[in-house]
C-alpha positions as CSV (number, residue, x, y, z in Angstrom):
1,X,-31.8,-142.1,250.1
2,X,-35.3,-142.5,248.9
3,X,-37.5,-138.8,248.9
4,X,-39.2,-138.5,252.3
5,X,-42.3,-138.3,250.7
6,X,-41.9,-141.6,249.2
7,X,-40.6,-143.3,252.6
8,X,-44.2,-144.7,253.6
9,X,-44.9,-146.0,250.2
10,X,-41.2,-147.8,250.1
11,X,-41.9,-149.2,253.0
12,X,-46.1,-150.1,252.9
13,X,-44.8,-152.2,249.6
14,X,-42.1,-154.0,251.0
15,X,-44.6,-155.7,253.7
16,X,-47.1,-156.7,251.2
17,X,-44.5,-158.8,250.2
18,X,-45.3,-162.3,251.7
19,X,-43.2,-165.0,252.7
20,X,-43.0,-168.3,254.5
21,X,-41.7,-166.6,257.3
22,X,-42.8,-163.4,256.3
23,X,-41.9,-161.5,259.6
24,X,-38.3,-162.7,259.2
25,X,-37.8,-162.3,255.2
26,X,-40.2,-162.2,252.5
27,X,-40.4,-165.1,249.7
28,X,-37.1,-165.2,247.2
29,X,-35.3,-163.7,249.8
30,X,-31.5,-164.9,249.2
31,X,-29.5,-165.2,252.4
32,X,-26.2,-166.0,250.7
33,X,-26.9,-163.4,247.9
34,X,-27.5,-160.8,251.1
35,X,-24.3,-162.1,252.6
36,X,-22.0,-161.2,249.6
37,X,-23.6,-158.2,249.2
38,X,-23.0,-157.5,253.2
39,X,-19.3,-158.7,252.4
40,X,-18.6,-156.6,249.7
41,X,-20.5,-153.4,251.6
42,X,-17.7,-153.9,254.2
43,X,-14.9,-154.2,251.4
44,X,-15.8,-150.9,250.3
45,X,-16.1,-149.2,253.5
46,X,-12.4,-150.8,254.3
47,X,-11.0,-149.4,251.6
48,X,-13.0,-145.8,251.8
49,X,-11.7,-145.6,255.7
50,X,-8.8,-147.2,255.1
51,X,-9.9,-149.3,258.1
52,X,-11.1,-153.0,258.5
53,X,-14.8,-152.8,259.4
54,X,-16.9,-155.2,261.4
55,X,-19.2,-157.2,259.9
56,X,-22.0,-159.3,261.8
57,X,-24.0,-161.7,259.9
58,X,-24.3,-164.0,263.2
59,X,-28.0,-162.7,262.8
60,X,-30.7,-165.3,263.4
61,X,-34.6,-164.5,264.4
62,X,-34.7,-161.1,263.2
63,X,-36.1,-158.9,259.9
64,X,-32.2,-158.2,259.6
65,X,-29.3,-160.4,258.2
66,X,-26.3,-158.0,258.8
67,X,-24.5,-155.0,260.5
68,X,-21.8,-153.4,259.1
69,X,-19.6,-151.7,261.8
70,X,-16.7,-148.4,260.6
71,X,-14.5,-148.3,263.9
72,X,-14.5,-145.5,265.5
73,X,-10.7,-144.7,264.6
74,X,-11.4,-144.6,261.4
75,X,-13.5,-141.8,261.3
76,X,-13.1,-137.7,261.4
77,X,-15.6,-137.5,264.4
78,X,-14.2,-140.5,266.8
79,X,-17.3,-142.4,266.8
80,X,-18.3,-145.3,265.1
81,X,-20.5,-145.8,262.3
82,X,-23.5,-148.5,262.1
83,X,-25.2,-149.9,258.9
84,X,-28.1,-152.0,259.5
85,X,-29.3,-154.3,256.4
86,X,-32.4,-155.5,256.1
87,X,-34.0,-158.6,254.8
88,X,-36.7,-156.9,253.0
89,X,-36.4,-154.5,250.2
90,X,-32.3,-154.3,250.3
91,X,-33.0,-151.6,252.8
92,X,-30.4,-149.7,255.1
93,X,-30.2,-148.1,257.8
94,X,-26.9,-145.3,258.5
95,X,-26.2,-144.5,262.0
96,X,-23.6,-142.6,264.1
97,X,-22.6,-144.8,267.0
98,X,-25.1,-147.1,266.9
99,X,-29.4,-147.2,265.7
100,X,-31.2,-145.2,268.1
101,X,-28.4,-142.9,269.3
102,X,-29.2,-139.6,267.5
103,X,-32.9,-139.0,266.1
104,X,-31.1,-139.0,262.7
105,X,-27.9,-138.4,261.0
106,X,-28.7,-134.5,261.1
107,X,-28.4,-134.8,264.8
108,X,-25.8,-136.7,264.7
109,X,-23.8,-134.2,262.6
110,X,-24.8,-131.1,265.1
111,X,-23.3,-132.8,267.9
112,X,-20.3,-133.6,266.3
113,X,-21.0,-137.6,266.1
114,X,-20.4,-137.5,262.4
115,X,-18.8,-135.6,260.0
116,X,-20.8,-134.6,256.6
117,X,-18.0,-136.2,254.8
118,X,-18.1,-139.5,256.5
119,X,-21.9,-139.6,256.5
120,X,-21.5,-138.6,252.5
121,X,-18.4,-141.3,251.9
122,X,-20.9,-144.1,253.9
123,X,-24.1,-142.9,252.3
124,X,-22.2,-143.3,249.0
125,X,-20.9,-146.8,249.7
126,X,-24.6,-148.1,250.3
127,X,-26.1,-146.8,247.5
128,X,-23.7,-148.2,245.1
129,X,-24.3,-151.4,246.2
130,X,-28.0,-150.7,245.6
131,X,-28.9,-150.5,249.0
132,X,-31.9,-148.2,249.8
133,X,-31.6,-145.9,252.6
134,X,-34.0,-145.5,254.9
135,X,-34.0,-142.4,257.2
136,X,-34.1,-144.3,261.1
137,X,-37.5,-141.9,261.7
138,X,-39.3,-143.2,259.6
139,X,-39.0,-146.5,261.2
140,X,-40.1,-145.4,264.5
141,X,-43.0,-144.7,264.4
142,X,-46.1,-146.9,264.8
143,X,-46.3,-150.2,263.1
144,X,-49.6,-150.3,261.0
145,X,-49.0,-152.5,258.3
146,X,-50.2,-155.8,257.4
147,X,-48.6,-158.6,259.3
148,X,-49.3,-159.1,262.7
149,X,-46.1,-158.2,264.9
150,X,-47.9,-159.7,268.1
151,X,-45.5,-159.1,271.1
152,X,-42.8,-157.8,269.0
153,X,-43.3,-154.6,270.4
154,X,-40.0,-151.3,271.1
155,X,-39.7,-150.5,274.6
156,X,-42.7,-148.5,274.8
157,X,-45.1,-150.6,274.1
158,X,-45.9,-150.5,270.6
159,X,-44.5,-152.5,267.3
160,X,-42.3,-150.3,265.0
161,X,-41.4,-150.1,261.8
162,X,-38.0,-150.4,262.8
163,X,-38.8,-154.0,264.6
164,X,-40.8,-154.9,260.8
165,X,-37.5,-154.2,259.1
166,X,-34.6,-154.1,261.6
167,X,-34.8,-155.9,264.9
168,X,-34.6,-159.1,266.2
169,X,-38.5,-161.0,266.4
């Protein structure tokens, strides 16, 4: 996972990156290339969990391409697993149950939503692949970047971080 300290500078750099639709992906962005990677993200996790995991790349309108899904059955704690994959900066989001459940994974853990071993056996996986975590905090809190989110804005009102990188626009 990138230092915490370095989070806001990950993420400031990825949206100076500019684009055609630079809300949606940023220029040399390579769907197919995103999809593989997506694909084989999912192999791994299969084969670490010894369970077929979902993978959604039905994604269309949205700063994300693809969530990979470890069924709940499959893990130590009973609850499912999310991994959110951005278009922008091979980001990745980790989440017990799904994003927005638990303020983060060390919540998650305390109530007994994840296990350290799962959450070490998923972090892993990502990483390998050359994904770069980002910690879900991070990504809520106020959007002050470049682009102009407009209405793209979280249920309270304001844009996100999380809706830059990870939600549908």
């Amino acid at each position: 996972m990138a230092e915490e300290t370095d989070i806001d500078a990950v993420l400031r750099a990825a949206d100076r990156v500019q684009g055609p639709y630079h809300l949606e992906f940023p220029d040399g962005f390579d769907h197919c290339r995103a999809v593989a990677r997506a694909q084989a993200l999912a192999e791994r996790l299969r084969a670490d969990f010894d369970r077929p995991c979902v993978l959604d790349t039905g994604v269309q309108d949205a700063s994300f391409h693809a969530t990979v899904v470890v069924p709940a059955e499959a893990t130590a704690a009973g609850e499912q697993i999310a991994i959110r994959l951005s278009n922008h900066g091979d980001f990745a989001v980790v989440a017990a149950e799904r994003p927005g459940c638990y303020v983060d994974l060390d919540e998650a853990e305390a109530s007994a939503a994840l296990t350290s071993a799962d959450r070490r056996t998923v972090e892993t996986a990502v990483a390998s692949l050359g994904y770069v975590l980002i910690p879900e905090p991070a990504l809520h809190r106020p959007y002050d970047g470049l682009t102009a989110l407009g209405t793209h804005t979280s249920p309270r009102g304001e844009a996100t971080w999380w809706i830059r990188f990870f939600d549908y626009l």
